[in-house]
N, C-alpha and C positions, 0 to 999 in steps of 0.2 A: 581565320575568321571565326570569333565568335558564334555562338549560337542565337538563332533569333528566338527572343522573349514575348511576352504577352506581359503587355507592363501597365496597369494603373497604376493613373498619374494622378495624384492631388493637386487641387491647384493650378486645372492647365490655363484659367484666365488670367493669373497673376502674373506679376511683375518679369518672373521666374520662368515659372512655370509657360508661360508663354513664348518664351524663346527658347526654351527647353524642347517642346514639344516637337517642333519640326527638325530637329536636330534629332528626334527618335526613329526617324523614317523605318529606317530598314528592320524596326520589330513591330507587332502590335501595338499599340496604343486603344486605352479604351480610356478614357475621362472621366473620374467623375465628380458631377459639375454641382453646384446648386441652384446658381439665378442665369447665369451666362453662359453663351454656348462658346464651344469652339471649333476650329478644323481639325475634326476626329472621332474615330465613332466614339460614342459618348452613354453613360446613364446621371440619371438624376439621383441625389443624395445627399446628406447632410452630416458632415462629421461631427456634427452637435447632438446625434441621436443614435439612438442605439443602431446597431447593424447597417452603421453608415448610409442610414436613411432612406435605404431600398427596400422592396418587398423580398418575403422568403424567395421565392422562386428567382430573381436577380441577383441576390446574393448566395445561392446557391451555384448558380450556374459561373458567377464570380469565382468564386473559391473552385470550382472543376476547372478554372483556364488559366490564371493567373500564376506567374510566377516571382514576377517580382513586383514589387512595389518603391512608387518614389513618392514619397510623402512633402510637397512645397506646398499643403496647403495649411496656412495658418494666419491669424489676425495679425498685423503692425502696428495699428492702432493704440497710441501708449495712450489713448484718452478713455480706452473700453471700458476699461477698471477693472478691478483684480477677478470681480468672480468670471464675466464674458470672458475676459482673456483664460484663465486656467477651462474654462470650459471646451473651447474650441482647440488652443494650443497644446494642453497637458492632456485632458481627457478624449478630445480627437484624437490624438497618438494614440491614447489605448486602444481606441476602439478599433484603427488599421493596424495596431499589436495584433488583438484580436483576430483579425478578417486575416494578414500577411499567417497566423499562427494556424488559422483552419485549411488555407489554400497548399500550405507548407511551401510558402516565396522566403524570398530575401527581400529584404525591407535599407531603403538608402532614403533616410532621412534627413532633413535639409534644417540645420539649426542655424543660430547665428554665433558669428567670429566674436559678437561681444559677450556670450556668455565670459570670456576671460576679463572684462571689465567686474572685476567683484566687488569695487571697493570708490567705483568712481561715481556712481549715481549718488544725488543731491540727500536721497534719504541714509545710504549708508554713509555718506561723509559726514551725517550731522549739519546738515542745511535745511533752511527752510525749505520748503517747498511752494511757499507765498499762494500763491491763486491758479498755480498751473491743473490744466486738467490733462495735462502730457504726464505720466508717471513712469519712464521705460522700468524702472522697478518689475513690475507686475509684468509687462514682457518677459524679461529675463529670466527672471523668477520661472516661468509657465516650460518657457524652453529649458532652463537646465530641470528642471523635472520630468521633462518629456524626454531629455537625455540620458537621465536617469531608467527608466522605464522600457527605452530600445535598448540600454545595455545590459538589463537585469532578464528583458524579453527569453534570451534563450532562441533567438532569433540567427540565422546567418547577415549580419548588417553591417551598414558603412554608415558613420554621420560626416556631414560636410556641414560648413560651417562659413558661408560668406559673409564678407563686411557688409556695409553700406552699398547698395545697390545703384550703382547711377547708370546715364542713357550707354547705349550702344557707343563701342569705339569713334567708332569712325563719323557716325551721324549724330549722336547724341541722344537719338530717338530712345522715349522710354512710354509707353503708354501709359503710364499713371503716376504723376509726379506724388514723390513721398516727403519724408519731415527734412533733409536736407534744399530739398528743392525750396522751401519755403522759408529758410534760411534765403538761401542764395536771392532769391524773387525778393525778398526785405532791403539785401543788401544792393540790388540793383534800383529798388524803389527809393531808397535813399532812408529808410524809415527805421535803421539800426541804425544810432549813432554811437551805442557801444556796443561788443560783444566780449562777453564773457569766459574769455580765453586767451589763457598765456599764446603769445606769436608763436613760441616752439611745436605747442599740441597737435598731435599729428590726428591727421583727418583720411581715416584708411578708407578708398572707396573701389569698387571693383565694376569694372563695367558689365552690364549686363549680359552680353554675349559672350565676353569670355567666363564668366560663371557658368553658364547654361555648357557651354564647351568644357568645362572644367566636370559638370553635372554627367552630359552625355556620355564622356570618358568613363564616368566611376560606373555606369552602369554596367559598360562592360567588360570591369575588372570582377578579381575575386572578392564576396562577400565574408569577410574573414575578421569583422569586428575597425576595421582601419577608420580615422576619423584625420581629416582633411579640413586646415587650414585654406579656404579660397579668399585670400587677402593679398593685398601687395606690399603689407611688411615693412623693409624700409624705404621703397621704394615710395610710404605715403606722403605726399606732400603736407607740410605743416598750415593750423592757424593763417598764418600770414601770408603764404603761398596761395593759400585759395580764396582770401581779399585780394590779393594784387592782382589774381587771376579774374576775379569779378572787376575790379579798378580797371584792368586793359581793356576786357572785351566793351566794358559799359562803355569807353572814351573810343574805341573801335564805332561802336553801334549811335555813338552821339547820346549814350543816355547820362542825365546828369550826375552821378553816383557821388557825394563825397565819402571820404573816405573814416569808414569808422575808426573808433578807439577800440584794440583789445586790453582789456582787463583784468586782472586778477578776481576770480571769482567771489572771494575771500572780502575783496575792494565795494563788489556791488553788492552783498549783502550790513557791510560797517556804514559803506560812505555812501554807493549809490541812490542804495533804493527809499533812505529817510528822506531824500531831499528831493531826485527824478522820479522815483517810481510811484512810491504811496500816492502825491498828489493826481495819476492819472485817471482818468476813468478806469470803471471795472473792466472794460475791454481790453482795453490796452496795456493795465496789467498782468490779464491772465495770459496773452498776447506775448508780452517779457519776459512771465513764468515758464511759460510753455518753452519759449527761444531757450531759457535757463536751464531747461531739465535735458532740452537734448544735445546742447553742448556739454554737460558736465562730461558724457559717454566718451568725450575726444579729451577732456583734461589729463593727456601724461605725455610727454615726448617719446618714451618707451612705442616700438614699435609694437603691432602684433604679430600673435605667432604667423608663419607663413610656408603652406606646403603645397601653393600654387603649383610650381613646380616640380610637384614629384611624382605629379598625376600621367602615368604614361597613356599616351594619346592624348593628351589634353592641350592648353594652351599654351603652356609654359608660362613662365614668370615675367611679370610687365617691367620695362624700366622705370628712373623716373620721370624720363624724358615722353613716354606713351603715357604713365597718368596723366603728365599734363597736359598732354593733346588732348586726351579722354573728357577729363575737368573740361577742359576747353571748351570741346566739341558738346558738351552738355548744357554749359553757361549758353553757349550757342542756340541750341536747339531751345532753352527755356523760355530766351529772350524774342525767340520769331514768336513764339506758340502761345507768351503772353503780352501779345505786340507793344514789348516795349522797345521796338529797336527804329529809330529816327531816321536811321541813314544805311544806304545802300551796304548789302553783307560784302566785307571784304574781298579782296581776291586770294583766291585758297580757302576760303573760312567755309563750315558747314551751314548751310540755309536751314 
């Protein structure tokens, strides 16, 4: 057995960080929070300000107990814009650099899988960008600097690196729906009649709990610089895989969904957007834009890297037959929680 730790936890109301948290049982936990509380003792702080937002006497007493750090807190918001996003995501790492460097902890910070997208976002491919206030750009960007930063630290660290966040296995449960969801929510609405993606592009998503499982594992491995893949690789279902997957459950749940066009991205900037898009309102442009920048992120068949499975104690690697229960199970959960489901939930199906 391991040693029990005194772990601040960034992040513990997120997506993440929330399921992470109770999966820490058996070491300390101490929180810390900004606006929202959570189950755990806790202090108030801001990784937007110097000495993580606590008074000398707290962060003192911080740095006397801590020994390791898990860093999940950061903005997803590709609508923040470049300076909020590097402020919180790049120069927040510094400053738990900082704090993990006086306490002398090991630091496991929590990036994303698409940093290895370098070449797919609409600004590096030489695309417009039309009217989107979505720019994952400025994401990326913040995170691989911040990854820069724990590996230059001098620090004993681990980076993980999960995909797309979706609900829990089994239930689909996710307490805060993110820019995927609002895809899926469009295409159950009926309100995408195209989407901007070849049917091959694979859409890598990780359920939530087995990330946090994948998370709790690395805590208590060795901090020796190792940087972890939490993706399913090729086990992601494609573009088309997860319209069909919205097509079933919608005609499952009686919603009327027809069935979009994918596209060539390449298509809806030549042909689409002179003829559909320009004429819409401003909403519903920026609306398209937005849809536009965060599909670009899935534009490659090429799977991602995947070290799901190398994580001892951890979850192990999903098939592709559980993502798509997963997908499922989350199209599921989206469609109770924004009641658009008409007709009694299946038998067998998640409520």
């Amino acid at each position: 057995m391991n040693k029990r730790k005194t772990v601040l936890l960034t992040g513990a109301s997120g997506v993440l960080g929330s399921a992470l948290l109770p999966l820490l049982g058996r070491h300390r936990v101490i929180a810390l929070i900004h606006t929202s509380h959570v189950p755990a003792e806790q202090v108030r702080g801001d990784l937007a300000a110097p000495r993580l937002g606590v008074d000398d006497a707290t962060y003192q007493w911080l740095t006397d107990i801590v020994d390791t750090v898990v860093h999940c807190g950061a903005t997803t918001d590709f609508g923040a814009g470049a300076q909020a996003t590097a402020e919180l995501n790049t120069r927040g790492t510094e400053r738990v650099i900082e704090f993990a460097g006086r306490a002398g902890a090991e630091l496991l910070y929590v990036s994303t899988a698409f940093v290895a997208r370098t070449d797919l976002t609409r600004q590096t491919a030489g695309r417009a960008q039309g009217e989107a206030t979505a720019v994952p750009d400025h994401y990326l960007d913040s995170k691989r600097a911040a990854e820069q930063r724990v590996r230059a630290s001098g620090l004993p660290y681990t980076i993980a690196r999960p995909s797309v966040v979706i609900g829990d296995r089994a239930t689909g449960f996710i307490p805060r729906f993110q820019g995927l969801h609002g895809i899926v929510t469009a295409l159950l609405k009926g309100t995408v009649p195209l989407l901007p993606l070849d049917p091959s592009a694979r859409a890598d998503v990780i359920p939530r709990d087995t990330a946090a499982q994948a998370l709790a594992a690395l805590v208590d491995l060795p901090f020796a610089g190792a940087e972890h893949w939490l993706t399913v690789g090729e086990a992601a279902p494609t573009a088309g895989e997860v319209v069909q997957a919205c097509q079933d459950r919608a005609e499952a749940f009686g919603i009327p969904m027809p069935r979009p066009r994918l596209v060539d991205p390449d298509m809806v900037d030549r042909l689409v957007r002179p003829v559909f898009i320009d004429p819409l309102p401003p909403a519903a442009r920026r609306r398209f834009d937005d849809m536009l920048a965060m599909t670009a992120l899935f534009d490659t068949a090429a799977p991602l890297p995947c070290t799901l499975g190398d994580v001892p104690g951890g979850p192990g690697s999903l098939t592709a037959d559980e993502v798509r229960d997963a997908v499922n199970a989350s199209i599921d959960h989206l469609a109770h929680a924004r009641n658009l489901v008409r007709t009694r939930t299946p038998e067998g199906m998640a409520a």
